[in-house]
C-alpha positions, 0 to 999 in steps of 0.5 A: 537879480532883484525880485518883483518888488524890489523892481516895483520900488524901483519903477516907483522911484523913477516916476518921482521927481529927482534931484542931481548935483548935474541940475546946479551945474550948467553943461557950457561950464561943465564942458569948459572945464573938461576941455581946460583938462583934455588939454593938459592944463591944470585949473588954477584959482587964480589966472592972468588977465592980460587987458587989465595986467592982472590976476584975477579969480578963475571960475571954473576953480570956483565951480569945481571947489564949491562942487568937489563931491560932484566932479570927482565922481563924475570923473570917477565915472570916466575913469580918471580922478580929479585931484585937489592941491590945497596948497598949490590951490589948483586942480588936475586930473590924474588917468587911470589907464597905462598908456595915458600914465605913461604919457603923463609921466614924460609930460611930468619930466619935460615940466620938471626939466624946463621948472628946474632950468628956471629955478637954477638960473634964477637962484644963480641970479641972486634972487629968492625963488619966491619972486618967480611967482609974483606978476611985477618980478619973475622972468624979465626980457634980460633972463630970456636972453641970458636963458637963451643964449646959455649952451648948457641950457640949451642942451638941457632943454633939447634933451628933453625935446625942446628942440626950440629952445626957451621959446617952446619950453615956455610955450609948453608951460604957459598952456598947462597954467604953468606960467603966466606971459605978463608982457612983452618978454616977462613971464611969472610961475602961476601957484601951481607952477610955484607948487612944483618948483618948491617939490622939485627944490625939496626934492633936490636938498633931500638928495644932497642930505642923504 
């Protein structure tokens, strides 16, 4: 227990003029933010702009990366840890508690089953997997069909409780930021999408190697 004047300094302190990293940060941006990660979404440095037909640079990245120390102990404080992907340049955040980890690893599943389908058929296509995540390439109106009507596919994604099929699956990633819809019938893998492929892909080739 502090002493009298510990608890003296201490009353001194709070009648002096603060300064909080919370005093650069307006809560409208802050509550955006929390909401992109309440809804499972990772926030990438660049999305998709659908009236222009192009990517354009996210701010909410921004205000996290030109505020890192601050949002991480933030989220520290509410039991969760914000996680920066240099490479894949976006942010997520991992929970703590034990049944959020359990969630979050049959979404972690379901995400690798639908990624690793699409990097499967479009390796089988002839086609570099660099070109998934390019706006004016990945999946065209032709994939989705050939996708869909493919019955091993289908089982595959129905054992991972898509029981709708490509359509769901796809939804499923685009509102994680996961994949972009580029038009009518196209789709693309934003750079976090991208990121997870490449891990799965290594992961894969490792396993043949040993």
């Amino acid at each position: 227990m502090p002493d009298f004047a510990e608890t003296r300094d201490a009353e001194n302190n709070l009648n002096e003029p603060q300064t909080s990293s919370f005093d650069q940060i307006l809560p409208a941006h802050s509550a955006a933010i929390y909401r992109e990660f309440q809804a499972g979404r990772v926030i990438v440095r660049n999305v998709w702009d659908a009236n222009r037909s192009e990517l354009r640079a996210n701010p909410l990245y921004n205000l996290l990366y030109n505020h890192l120390s601050h949002f991480r102990t933030f989220y520290e404080h509410l039991g969760s840890e914000l996680v920066f992907n240099e490479s894949g340049s976006f942010f997520f955040l991992k929970e703590s508690s034990d049944d959020e980890s359990e969630e979050h690893d049959e979404n972690a599943f379901r995400v690798q089953v639908v990624l690793l389908l699409i990097g499967r058929y479009f390796a089988r296509s002839g086609r570099d997997l660099d070109y998934l995540g390019r706006p004016e390439a990945g999946l065209n109106e032709q994939d989705l069909a050939n996708l869909a009507a493919d019955e091993d596919y289908q089982d595959i994604l129905r054992a991972a409780r898509f029981e709708k099929g490509l359509s769901e699956a796809l939804d499923y990633l685009e509102k994680r930021n996961l994949v972009f819809r580029s038009g009518a019938g196209r789709y693309f893998l934003s750079s976090a999408g991208m990121y997870f492929l490449d891990q799965l892909v290594q992961e894969y080739e490792q396993g043949g190697q040993a």
